[in-house]
N, C-alpha and C positions, 0 to 999 in steps of 0.2 A: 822862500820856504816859510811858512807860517801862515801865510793869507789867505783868511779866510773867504774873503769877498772883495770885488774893488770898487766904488761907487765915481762912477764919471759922471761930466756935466755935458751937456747936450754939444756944447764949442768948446772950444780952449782959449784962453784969452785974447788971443788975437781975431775971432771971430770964424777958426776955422775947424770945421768938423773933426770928431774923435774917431770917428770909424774903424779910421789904420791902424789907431791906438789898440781901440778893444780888440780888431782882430788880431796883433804880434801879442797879446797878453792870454789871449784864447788858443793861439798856437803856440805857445811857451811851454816847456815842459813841465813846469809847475802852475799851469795854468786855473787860474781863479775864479770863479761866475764873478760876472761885472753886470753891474746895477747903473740905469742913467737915471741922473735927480734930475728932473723938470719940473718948469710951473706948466700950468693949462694954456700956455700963450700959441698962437698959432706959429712964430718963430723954431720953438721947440718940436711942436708937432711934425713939422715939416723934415726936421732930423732922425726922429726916430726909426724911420722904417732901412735906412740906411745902416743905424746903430744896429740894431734886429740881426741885418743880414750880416754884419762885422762879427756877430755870437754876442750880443749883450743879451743879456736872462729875462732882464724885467726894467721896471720902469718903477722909481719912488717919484712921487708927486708927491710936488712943494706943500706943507701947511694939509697934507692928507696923509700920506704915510709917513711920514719923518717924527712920532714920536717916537717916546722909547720901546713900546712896548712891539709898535709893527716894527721898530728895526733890528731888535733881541731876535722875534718871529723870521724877520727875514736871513739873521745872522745864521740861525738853525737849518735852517731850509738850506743854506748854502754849504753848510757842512755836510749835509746828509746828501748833496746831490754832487760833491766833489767825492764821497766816501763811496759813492755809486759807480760816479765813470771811474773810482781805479777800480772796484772789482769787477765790472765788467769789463775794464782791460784785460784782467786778468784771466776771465773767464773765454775771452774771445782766445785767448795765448794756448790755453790747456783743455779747454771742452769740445769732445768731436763734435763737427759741424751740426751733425741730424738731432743731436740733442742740446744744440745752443741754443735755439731758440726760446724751447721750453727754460731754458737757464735765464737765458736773458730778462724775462717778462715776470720770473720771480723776484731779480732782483730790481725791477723797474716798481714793484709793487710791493717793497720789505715793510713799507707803512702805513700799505693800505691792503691788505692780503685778497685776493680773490678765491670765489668758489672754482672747483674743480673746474665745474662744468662752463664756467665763464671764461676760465684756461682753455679749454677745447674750442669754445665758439672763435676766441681771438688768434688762435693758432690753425682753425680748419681744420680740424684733426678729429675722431671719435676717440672718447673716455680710452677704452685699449689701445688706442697708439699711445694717447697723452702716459698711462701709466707704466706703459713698455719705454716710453723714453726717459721717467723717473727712474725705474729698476735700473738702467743702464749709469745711473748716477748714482748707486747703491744705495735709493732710496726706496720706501714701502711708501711711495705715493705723491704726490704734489703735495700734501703736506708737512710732512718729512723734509721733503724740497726746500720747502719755502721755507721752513726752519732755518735750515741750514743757511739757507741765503741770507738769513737775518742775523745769524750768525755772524758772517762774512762784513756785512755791511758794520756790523755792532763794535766787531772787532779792529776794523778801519777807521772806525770813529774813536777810539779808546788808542789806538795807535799813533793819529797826528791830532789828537787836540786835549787842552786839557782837561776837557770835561767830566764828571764824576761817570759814575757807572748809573748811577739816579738818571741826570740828564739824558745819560745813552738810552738806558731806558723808559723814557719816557718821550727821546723824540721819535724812537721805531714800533713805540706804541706795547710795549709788554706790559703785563698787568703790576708789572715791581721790579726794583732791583734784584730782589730776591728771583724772580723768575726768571729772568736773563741771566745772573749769574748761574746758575742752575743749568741752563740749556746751553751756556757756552761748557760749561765741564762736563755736560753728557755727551758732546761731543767730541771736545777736543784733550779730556782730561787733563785739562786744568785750568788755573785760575785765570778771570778775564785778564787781569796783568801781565799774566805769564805769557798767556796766548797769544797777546796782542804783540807782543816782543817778536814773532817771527811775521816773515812777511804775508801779502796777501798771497801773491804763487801760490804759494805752500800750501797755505791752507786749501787753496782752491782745487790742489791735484788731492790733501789727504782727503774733505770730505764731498768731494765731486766724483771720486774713485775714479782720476783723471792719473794720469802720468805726461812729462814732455816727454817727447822725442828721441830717444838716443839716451834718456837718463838715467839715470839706476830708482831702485825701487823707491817708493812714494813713502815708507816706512823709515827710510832711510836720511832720508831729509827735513824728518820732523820730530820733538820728541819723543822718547819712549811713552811717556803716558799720553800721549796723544794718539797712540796706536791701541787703544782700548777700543773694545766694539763697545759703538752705541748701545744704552739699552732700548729696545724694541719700542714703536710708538703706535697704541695699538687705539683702531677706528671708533665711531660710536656707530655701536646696533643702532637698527629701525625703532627699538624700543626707547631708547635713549639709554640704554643702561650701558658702562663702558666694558669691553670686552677685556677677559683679564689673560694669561698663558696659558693658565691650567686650565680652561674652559676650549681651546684650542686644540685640533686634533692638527697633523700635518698632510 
């Protein structure tokens, strides 16, 4: 529990490959992204492709990535992409299938957001299915979506590490702490601390407008103020002006 990342060496000291290693630490239930440090020797080379397919992440090269600043960079990265596979565990557990997809690709992209329309090209799907499968998540849109999923990932991050709400913010890319704390309580009504105290599930059935199987309602399993409706997150006109409610007819 804690581990953020594990860094192996290409052998173990006896001269004999880590493979088995990284794969029982990748199949572990607390399983960690694992890093192998090599130099450019062609001894090293020769092991990596086998590390690769054991589930190692990446590669630090000797006297090229090993100062502090690429290992800080890579410490972040490994947080955000362990804060990734548990909510998309959790989303594989609680989102019907025909809308997983579109779920999944949101939250594979919480750091780098795509246009709608690059959502439809990578799913095969035209604009009206992509947003028929949104509504089905009680959302007004793939962007809404993606919100939320950055939510999700924000709040797994503020969950198992100590990082500030700054840091959180800034490695899922929001324009401030202030905007992140902001969109976690227009969702979830309440504070990232608070929020972050229940699990991922949870969250994933209240704002996926998911339910398990045989459970009782989704309201019931989450705080009361977590049962506030979102306020409405409204598109930008052609003209660029934003659209406000009272200019809305139904």
């Amino acid at each position: 529990m804690g581990v953020e990342f594990v860094v192996v060496p290409t052998r173990d000291r006896h001269g004999q490959s880590l493979a088995t290693t990284v794969a029982a630490i990748r199949a572990s239930r607390q399983n960690a992204a694992v890093y192998v440090y090599a130099d450019r020797s062609a001894d090293s080379m020769r092991e990596l492709m086998a590390l690769a397919i054991a589930g190692a992440r990446g590669v630090i090269v000797r006297d090229v990535d090993d100062d502090p600043a690429s290992l800080r960079q890579l410490l972040d990265r490994g947080s955000l992409a362990r804060a990734i596979e548990t909510i998309t565990l959790a989303v594989q557990q609680v989102v019907p299938l025909r809308q997983r997809p579109l779920v999944l690709l949101c939250i594979e992209h919480v750091s780098t957001p795509l246009a709608a329309n690059a959502f439809a090209r990578r799913l095969g799907v035209s604009r009206r299915t992509l947003s028929g499968w949104a509504a089905r998540t009680g959302s007004r849109g793939v962007r809404p979506l993606m919100s939320k999923c950055r939510v999700l990932v924000a709040l797994e991050l503020l969950r198992n590490s100590e990082r500030s709400i700054e840091q959180v913010a800034h490695l899922l890319r929001f324009s401030s702490s202030a905007h992140l704390h902001n969109t976690i309580r227009r969702y979830t009504g309440l504070s990232p601390r608070a929020a972050a105290k229940h699990e991922s599930k949870t969250w994933c059935c209240a704002l996926l407008a998911c339910d398990l199987p045989g459970a009782g309602s989704v309201t019931n399993r989450i705080p009361v103020a977590a049962t506030i409706v979102p306020r409405a997150e409204w598109s930008t006109a052609p003209n660029d002006t934003t659209l406000q409610p009272r200019n809305m007819t139904p």
